[in-house]
C-alpha positions in Angstrom: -82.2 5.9 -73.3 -83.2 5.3 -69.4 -79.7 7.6 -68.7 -80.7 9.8 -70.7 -84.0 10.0 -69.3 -83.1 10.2 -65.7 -80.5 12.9 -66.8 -83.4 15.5 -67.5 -85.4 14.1 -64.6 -82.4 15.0 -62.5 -81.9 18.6 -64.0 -85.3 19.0 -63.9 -86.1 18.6 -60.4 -83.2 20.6 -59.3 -84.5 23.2 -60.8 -87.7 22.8 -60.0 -86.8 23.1 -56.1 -84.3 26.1 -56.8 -87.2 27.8 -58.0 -89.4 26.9 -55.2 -87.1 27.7 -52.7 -86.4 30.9 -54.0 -90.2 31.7 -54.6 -90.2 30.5 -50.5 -87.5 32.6 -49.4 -89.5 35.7 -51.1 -92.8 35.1 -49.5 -91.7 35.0 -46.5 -89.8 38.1 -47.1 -92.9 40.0 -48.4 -94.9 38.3 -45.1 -92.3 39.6 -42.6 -91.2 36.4 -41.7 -87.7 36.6 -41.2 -86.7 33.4 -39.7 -88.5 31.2 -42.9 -86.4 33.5 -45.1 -83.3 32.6 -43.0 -84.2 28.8 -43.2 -85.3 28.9 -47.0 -82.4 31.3 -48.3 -79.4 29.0 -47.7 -81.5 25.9 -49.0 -81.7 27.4 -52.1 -78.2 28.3 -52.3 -77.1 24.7 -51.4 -79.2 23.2 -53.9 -78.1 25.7 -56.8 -74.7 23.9 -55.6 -76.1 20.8 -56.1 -77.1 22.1 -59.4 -73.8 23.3 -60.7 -72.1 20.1 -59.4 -75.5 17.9 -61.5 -74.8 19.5 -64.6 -70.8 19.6 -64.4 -71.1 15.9 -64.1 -73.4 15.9 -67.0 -71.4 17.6 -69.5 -68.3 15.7 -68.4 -66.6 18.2 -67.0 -66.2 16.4 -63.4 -64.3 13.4 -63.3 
């Protein structure tokens, strides 16, 4: 049950930042401010990644 547990708390959170970053990487578009966008926009590209890879490993797909 903990796995299980930690599994959502994992997916979760990835999310969770994806959807900050990318709410980041527009605010600073919509403020002019092109180097947070160029700091926030690969962040949120790395971590969608990392989200891929999470729930790959999840559904046994990765070995």
């Amino acid at each position: 049950m903990k796995e299980t547990i930690g599994s959502y708390a994992d997916i979760i959170g990835t999310v969770a930042m994806i959807v900050m970053l990318c709410s980041f990487t527009v605010e600073a578009v919509a403020k002019d401010k092109a180097m947070m966008a160029a700091i926030f926009s690969p962040m949120a590209v790395i971590c969608m990644i990392l989200f891929a890879f999470l729930l790959a490993d999840r559904l046994g797909l990765v070995d």
